[in-house]
C-alpha positions as MATLAB code, in Angstrom:
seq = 'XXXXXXXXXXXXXXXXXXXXXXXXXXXXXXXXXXXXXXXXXXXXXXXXXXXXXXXXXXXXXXXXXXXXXXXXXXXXXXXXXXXXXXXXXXXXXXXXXXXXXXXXXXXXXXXXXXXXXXXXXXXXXXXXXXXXXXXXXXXXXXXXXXXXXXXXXXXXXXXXXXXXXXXXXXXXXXXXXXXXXXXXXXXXXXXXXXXXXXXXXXXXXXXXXXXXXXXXXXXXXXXXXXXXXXXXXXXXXXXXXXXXXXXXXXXXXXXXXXXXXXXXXXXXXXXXXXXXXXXXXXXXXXXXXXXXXXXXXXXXXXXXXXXXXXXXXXXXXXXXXXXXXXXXXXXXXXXXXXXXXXXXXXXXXXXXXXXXXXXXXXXXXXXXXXXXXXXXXXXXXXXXXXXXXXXXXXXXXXXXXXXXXXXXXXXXXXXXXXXXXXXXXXXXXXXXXXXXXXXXXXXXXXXXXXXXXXXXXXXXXXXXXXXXXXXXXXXXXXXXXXXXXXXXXXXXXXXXXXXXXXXXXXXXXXXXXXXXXXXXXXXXXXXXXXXXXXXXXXXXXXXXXXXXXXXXXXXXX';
ca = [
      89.266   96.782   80.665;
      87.263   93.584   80.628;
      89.256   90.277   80.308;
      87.722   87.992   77.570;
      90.373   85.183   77.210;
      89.764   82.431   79.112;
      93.090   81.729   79.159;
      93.588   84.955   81.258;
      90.684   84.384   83.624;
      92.981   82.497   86.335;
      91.173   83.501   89.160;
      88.356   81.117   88.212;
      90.198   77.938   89.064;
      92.380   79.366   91.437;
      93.172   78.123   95.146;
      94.070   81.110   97.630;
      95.764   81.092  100.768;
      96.037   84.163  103.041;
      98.571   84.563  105.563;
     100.336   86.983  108.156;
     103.932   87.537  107.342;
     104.160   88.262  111.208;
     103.285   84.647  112.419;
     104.649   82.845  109.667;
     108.160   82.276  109.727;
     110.431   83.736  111.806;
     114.337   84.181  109.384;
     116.304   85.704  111.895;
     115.326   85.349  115.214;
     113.871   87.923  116.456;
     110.603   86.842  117.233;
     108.529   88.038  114.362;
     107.991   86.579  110.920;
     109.225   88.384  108.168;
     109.723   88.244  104.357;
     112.603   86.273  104.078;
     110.458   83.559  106.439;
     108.148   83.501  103.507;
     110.154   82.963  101.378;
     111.757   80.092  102.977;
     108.528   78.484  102.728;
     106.799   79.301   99.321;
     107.967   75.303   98.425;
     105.603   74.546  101.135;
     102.835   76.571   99.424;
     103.466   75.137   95.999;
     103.641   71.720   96.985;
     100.202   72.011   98.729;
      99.132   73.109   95.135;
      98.205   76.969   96.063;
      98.307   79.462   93.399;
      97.987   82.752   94.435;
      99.262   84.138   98.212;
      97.238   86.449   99.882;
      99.301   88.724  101.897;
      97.489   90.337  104.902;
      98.998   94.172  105.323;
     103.097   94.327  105.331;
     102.535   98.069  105.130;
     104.529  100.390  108.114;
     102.058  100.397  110.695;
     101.753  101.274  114.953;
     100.408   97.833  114.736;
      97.270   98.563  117.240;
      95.192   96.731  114.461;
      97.526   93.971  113.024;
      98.660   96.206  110.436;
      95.605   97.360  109.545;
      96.860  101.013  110.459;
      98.750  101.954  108.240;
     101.189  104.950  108.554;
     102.755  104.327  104.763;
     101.230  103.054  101.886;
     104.360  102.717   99.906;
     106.503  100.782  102.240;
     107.227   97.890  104.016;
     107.201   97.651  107.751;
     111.097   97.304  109.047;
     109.830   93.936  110.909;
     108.850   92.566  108.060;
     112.019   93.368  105.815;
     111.911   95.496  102.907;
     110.632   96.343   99.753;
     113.314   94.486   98.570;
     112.575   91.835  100.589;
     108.962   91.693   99.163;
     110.107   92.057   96.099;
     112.113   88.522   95.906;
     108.922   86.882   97.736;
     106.368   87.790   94.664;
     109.587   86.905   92.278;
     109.872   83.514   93.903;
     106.296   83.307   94.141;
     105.936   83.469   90.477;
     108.814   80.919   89.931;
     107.076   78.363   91.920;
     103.333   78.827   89.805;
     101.978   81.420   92.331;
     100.234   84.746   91.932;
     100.366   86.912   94.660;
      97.822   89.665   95.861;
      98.006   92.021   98.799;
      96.016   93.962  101.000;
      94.323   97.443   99.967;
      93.166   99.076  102.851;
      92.271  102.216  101.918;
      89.002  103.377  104.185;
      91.279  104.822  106.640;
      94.460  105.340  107.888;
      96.408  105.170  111.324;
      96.169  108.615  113.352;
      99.797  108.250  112.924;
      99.941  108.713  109.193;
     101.542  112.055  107.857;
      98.401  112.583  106.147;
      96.588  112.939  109.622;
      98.790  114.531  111.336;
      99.121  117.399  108.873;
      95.231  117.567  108.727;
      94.651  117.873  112.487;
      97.076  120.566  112.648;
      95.157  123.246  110.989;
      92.230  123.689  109.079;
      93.966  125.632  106.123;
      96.380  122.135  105.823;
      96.473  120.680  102.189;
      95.558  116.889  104.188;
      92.662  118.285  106.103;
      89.960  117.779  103.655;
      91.348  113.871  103.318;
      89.676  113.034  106.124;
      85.922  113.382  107.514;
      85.190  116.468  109.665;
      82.148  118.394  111.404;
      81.837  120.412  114.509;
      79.355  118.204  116.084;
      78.661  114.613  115.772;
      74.830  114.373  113.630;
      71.914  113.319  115.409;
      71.883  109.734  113.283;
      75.223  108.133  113.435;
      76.467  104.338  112.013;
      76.582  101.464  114.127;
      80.136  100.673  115.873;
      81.932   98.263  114.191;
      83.623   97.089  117.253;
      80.560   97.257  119.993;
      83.091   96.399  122.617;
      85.605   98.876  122.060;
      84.014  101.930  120.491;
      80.619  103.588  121.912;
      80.501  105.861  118.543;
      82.221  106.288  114.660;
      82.958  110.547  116.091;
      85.762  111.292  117.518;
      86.631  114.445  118.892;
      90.122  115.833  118.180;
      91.817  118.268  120.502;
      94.127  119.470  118.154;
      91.798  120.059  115.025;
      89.064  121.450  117.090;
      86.522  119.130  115.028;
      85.280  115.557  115.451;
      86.222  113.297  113.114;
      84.774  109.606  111.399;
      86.269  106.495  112.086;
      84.169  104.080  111.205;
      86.408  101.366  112.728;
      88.549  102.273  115.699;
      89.041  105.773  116.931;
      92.900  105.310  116.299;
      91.539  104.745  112.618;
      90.414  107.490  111.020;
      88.269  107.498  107.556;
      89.486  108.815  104.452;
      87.488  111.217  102.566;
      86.356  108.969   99.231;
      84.664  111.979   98.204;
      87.616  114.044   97.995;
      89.216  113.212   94.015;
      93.020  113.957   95.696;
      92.335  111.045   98.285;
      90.898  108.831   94.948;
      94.010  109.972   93.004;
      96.033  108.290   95.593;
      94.349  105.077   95.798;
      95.204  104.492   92.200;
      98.871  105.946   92.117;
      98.934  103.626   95.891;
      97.395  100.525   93.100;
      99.801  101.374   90.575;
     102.879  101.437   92.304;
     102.284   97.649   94.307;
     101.493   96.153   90.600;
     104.332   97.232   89.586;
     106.432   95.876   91.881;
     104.466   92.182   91.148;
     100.897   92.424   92.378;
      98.066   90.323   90.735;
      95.659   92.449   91.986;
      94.082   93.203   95.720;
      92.165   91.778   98.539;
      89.883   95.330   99.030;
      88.824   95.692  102.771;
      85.649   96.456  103.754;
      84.515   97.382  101.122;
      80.672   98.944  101.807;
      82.387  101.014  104.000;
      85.418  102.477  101.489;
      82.368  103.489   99.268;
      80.399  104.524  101.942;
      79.877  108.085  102.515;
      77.580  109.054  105.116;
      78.925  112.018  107.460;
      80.132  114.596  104.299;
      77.452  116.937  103.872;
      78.309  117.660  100.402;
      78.639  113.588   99.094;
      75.487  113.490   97.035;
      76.846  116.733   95.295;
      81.295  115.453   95.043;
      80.717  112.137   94.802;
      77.026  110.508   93.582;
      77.816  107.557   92.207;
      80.003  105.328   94.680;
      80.218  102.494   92.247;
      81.389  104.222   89.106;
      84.293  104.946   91.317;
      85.056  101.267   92.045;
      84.058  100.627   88.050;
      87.277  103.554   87.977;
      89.434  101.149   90.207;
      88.514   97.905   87.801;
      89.260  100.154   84.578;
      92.850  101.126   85.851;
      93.432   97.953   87.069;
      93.074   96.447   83.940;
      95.425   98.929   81.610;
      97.665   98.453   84.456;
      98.164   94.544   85.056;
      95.561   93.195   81.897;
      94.647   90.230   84.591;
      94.732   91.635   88.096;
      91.853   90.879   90.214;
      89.994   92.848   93.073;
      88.576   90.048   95.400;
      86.386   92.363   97.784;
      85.216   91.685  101.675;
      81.431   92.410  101.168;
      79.469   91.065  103.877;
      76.142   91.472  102.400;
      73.046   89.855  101.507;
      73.961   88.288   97.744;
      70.843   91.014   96.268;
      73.343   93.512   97.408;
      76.695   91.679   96.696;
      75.309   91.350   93.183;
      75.867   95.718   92.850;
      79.240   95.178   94.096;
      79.930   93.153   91.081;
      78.725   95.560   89.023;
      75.257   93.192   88.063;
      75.714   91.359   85.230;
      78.075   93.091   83.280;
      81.098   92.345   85.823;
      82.633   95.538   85.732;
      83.011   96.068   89.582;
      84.642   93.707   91.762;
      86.294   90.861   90.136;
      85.307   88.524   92.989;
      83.545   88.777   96.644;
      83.825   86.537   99.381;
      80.505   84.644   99.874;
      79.743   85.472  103.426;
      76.338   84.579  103.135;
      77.128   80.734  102.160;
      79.821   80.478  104.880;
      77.137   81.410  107.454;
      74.577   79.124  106.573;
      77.131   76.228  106.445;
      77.742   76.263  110.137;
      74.398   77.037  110.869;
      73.906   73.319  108.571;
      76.721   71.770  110.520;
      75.067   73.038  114.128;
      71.869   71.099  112.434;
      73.081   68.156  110.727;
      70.583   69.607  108.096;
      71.932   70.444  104.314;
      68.866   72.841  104.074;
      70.362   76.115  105.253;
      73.597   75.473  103.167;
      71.782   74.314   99.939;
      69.597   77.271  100.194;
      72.261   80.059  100.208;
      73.794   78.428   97.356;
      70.886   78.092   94.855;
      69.751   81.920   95.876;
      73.216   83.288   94.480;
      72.378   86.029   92.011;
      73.364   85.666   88.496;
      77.239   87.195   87.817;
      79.112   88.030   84.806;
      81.331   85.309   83.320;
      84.706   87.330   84.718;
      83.283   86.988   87.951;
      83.937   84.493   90.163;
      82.468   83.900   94.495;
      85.462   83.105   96.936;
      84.241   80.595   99.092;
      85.688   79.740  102.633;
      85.108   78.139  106.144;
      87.030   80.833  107.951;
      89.226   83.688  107.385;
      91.398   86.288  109.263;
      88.805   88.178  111.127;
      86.043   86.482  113.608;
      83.852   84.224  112.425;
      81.129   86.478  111.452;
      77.729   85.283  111.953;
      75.758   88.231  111.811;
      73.839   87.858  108.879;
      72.019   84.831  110.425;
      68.820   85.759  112.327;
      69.385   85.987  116.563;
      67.765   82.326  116.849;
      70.053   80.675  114.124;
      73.576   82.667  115.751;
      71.814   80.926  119.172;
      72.159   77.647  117.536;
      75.741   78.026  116.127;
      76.730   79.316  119.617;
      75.136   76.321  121.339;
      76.835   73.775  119.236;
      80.104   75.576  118.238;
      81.302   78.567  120.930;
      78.868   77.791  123.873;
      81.550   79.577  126.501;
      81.171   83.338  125.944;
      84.932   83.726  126.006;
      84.884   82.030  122.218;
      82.476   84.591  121.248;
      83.001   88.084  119.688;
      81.032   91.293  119.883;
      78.117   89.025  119.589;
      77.613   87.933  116.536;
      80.675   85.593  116.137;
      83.252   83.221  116.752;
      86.843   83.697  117.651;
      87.857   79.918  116.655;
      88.959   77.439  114.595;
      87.196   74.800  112.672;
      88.717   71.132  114.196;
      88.212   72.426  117.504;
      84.843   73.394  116.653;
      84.173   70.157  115.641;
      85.341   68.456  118.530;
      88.710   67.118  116.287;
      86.446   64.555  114.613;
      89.080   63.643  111.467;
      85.309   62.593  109.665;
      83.705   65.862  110.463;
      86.467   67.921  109.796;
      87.636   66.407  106.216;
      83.782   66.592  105.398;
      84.322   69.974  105.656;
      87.003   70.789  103.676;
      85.476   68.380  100.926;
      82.761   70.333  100.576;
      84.394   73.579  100.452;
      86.771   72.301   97.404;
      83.562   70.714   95.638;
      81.478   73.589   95.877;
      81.510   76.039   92.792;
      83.710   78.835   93.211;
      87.265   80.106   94.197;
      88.440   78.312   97.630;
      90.027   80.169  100.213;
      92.233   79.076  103.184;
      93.656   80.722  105.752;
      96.946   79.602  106.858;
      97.332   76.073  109.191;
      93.632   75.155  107.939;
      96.020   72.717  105.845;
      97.120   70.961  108.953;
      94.352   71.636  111.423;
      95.738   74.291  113.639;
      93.397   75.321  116.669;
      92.947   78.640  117.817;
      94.240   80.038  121.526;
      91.568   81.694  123.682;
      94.317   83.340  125.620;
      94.566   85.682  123.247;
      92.284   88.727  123.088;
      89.576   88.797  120.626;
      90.438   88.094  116.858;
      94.086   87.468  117.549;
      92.884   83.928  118.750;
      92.815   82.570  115.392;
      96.383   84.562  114.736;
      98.896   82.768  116.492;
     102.246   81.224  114.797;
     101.969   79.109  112.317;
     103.145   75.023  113.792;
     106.440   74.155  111.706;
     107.397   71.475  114.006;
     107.270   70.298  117.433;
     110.245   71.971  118.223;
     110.549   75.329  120.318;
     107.811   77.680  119.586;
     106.550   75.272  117.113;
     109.874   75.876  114.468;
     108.091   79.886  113.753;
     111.275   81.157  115.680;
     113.618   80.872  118.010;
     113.339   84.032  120.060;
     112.018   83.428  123.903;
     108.171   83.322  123.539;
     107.719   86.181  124.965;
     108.996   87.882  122.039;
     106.873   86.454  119.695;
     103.509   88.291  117.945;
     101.225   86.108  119.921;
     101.362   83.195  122.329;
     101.780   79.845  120.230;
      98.739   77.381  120.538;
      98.414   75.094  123.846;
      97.140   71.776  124.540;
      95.953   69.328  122.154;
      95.995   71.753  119.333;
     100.179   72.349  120.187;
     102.636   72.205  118.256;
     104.049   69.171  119.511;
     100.702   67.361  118.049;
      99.894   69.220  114.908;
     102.575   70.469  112.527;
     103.729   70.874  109.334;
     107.075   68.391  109.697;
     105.143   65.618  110.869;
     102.185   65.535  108.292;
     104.415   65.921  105.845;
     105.794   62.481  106.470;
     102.066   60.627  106.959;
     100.401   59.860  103.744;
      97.046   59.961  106.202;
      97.495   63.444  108.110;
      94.888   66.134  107.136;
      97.908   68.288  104.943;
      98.042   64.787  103.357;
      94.168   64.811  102.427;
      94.044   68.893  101.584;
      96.888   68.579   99.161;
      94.530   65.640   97.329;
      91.510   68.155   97.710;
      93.863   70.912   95.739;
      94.988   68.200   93.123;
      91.612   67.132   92.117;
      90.062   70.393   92.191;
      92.729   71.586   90.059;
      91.700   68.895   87.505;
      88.178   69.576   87.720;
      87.488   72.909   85.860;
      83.951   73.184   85.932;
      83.922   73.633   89.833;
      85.430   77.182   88.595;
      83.240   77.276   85.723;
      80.195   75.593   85.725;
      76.156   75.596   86.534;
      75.631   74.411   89.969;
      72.277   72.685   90.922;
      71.143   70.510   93.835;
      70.097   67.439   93.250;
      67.460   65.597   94.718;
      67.197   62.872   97.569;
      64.922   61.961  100.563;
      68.112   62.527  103.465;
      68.284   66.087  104.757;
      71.532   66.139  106.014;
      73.004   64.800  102.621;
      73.550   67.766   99.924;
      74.021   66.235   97.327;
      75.152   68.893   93.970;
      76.590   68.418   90.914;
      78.276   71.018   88.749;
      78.586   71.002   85.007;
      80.582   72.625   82.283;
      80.881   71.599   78.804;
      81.372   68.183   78.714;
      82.375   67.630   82.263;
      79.931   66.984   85.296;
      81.164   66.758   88.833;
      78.353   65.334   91.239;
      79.107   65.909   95.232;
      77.487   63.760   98.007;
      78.127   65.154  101.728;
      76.637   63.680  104.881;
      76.203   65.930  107.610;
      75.368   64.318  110.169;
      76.814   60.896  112.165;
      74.701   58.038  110.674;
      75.381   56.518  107.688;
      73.116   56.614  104.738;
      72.393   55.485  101.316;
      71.755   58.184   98.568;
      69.297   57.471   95.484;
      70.021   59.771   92.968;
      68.337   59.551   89.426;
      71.245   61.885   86.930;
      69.649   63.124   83.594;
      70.670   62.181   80.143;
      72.936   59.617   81.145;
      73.094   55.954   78.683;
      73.835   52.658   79.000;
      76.991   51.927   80.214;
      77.313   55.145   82.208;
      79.447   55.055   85.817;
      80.159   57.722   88.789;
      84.306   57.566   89.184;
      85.287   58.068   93.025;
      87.920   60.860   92.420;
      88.810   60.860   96.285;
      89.317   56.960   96.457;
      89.236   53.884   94.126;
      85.947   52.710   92.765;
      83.136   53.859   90.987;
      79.106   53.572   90.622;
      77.193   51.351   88.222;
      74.457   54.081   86.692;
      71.179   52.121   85.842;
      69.951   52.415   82.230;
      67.289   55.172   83.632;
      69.798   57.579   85.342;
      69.261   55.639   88.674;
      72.244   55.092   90.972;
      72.190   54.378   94.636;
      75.230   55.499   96.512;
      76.365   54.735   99.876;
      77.456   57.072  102.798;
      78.880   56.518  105.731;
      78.780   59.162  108.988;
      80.450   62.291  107.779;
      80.696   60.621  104.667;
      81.712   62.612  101.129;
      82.205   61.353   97.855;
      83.223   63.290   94.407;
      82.028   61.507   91.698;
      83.324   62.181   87.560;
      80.267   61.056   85.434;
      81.947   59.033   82.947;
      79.782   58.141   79.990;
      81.004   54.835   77.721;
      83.872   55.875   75.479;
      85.030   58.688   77.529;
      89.433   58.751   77.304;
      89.016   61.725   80.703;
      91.700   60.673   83.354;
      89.720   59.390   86.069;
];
């Protein structure tokens, strides 16, 4: 069912925020967060003006992949609480103005899930066919996901006699999409999380889910991937009316375009845009706008239900693979240069003020630009208040660590002994002692202090959900300067990337006598000459958001 009302299409102008239940807030002391944490801290969330809570997976789990193997879709781990438990977080959620969405990981399972182990126990087992299976590995085989863990996506399993596909780790293996029992599931495994609250999913890896290469018989079961997904869409709607399915596709926006079913938005209700994040660090390495600007004008055309999810990092590494080997060379140089923040080799394991060097300027330049730019934002949890990353911490699990309450004991996450704790808080400058929530809260100038105004005014300015982006010109190539427009509102967006100052000439169309540019971010505003002219100044890392307000206008400025 297709969504018409724009009343109903919230995920336009809304502001995610993904966290780990794990390494948020620790309720009882034991050492790992849990759902009654959460909850404890959804007043946090709605005062920083989020509206819908990304949960990574709460599912029972071995936990060899975060909780990305899964050994129960209907359940909550014990950790974590229970469904009960979750239950009173999406209820409180909801009290405070928030939406909440959830994990669907439904490529593959643990090796420990019932389904599995009934599979690999005989070939004549109801579960064997839910899962990928051949004799002998084929001659052409997928890349690894994980080049520095896995040396191919076959396993062979002593039990079953047969290899298996995992197309992630070994201790993951792939469902069998083709199969229309495993498909069944995925919708009754849908259905049963929106009824217990859901808005909708955050849909892992999603090329791969629909991917199937390996069953012999796929063309003949199962030919056209993306009606299934169209399926998924269709259900979701007669099941919530307004649920979303924000998808991880990290592919070239010709392709992402498929994935939201072209232009008649029947797919994929959003998609990360992977390809935008990339080029903006490749920008920042640069001090050059180009690379950004570029990705943004080549976005393909989408339906009016769907919306791009834009971010500066999320939960995984910082995945620059879609850059060519030269460009990642650059990022690395200016970003990661020690191998030991790199991953698998084509990304970073950090976190953006670090990256930056902890230049305040740089780093609020940033997070500017992400609000301004059209689309959904994203954060992932202590962006708000600048939390670093700990390269103690294998792989991934750098950016993971505890989220900094306080400068108290284990940065007020918990009060077990550390070493009971998920992973090993952050050290050094990034500590809790130095950044944390408690202490921003109090300084009208902290970083949480200057996100929350980000939220605020992108809250009020609804065509950065809903209207036509273009890049404006101006001689400075580290300045992008945009403006987006809907209706009768126009939002233009000046960001220097680089550290000199600079004055912008801009000349704005249809504009009249008497016309200004409003600073939303600070006081003042910009005289516009009679022909559009306006010359704006920026300072190093400098950003302005400017309301074109045209003589008579009553808009709150």
């Amino acid at each position: 069912m297709k969504v018409t009302d724009t009343a109903d299409l919230w995920w336009k102008t809304a502001v995610v925020y993904c966290l780990d239940v794990e390494t948020y807030l620790d309720s009882d002391g034991d050492g790992t967060g849990d759902l009654q944490g959460l909850a404890q801290r959804l007043d946090h969330l709605a005062a920083l003006g989020v509206t819908c809570l990304w949960l990574m997976p709460v599912y029972p789990t071995p936990d060899r992949d975060d909780g990305y193997d899964i050994v129960d879709f209907y359940g909550v781990d014990s950790r974590l609480g229970s469904l009960g438990d979750f239950v009173e977080v999406v209820r409180t959620a909801k009290d405070r103005g928030m939406r909440v969405i959830a994990d669907l990981v439904v490529n593959h399972t643990s090796d420990q899930h019932p389904w599995f182990q009934s599979a690999r126990s005989s070939r004549d087992s109801p579960f064997r066919d839910f899962y990928v299976w051949r004799d002998e590995p084929p001659d052409e085989q997928a890349e690894v996901v994980f080049p520095d863990q896995e040396d191919s996506v076959w396993e062979h399993d002593e039990s079953a006699g047969q290899y298996y596909l995992h197309q992630f780790y070994k201790h993951q293996p792939d469902l069998n999409i083709t199969n229309p029992r495993v498909r069944d599931e995925i919708a009754k495994i849908m259905g049963f999380w929106l009824q217990l609250g859901l808005s909708g999913f955050r849909v892992d890896a999603v090329p791969f889910f629909l991917a199937t290469n390996g069953v012999d018989d796929a063309d003949e079961a199962f030919a056209h991937p993306h009606d299934y997904l169209r399926d998924l869409r269709a259900f979701l709607g007669r099941r919530s009316g307004d649920g979303i399915l924000l998808g991880e596709v990290n592919l070239p926006h010709e392709d992402q375009a498929t994935f939201f079913g072209g232009t008649d938005g029947d797919e994929l209700t959003m998609q990360f845009d992977f390809i935008a994040m990339q080029r903006l660090y490749l920008s920042l390495a640069r001090q050059d706008a180009g690379p950004v600007a570029e990705a943004l004008t080549s976005r393909p055309a989408i339906a009016h239900d769907s919306q791009w999810a834009t971010f500066v990092r999320n939960h995984d590494e910082l995945t620059l693979d879609k850059l060519t080997d030269d460009e990642r060379q650059e990022v690395f140089a200016a970003f990661g240069p020690d191998e030991a923040m790199q991953v698998f080799g084509r990304g970073l394991r950090r976190r953006l003020p670090p990256m930056l060097g902890g230049d305040p300027r740089r780093v609020r330049m940033v997070y500017s630009l992400l609000f301004s730019l059209p689309g959904t934002p994203v954060l992932f949890y202590g962006e708000e208040i600048g939390m670093g990353e700990n390269l103690d911490v294998p792989g991934r699990m750098a950016v993971r660590t505890p989220m900094q309450w306080s400068a108290g004991v284990n940065g007020g996450f918990s009060t077990a002994p550390a070493d009971a704790l998920p992973a090993p808080v952050v050290e050094g400058g990034y500590g809790p002692e130095f950044v944390n929530v408690e202490a921003q809260r109090r300084d009208p100038d902290s970083l949480l202090s200057f996100v929350s105004l980000l939220v605020r005014r992108y809250r009020e300015c609804p065509e950065l959900g809903w209207g036509e982006f273009a890049v404006l010109e101006q001689p400075h190539a580290q300045v992008l300067a945009h403006s987006v427009t809907w209706e009768d509102a126009c939002l233009v967006a000046l960001h220097n990337l680089a550290d000199t100052a600079v004055t912008v000439p801009l000349v704005l169309p249809d504009v009249r006598a008497g016309t200004r540019l409003s600073d939303l971010l600070v006081d003042g505003s910009h005289e516009v000459r009679e022909d559009g002219s306006v010359d704006v100044p920026l300072e190093a890392y400098g950003f302005r958001w400017l309301r074109v307000v045209h003589p008579g206008d009553r808009r709150l400025v």
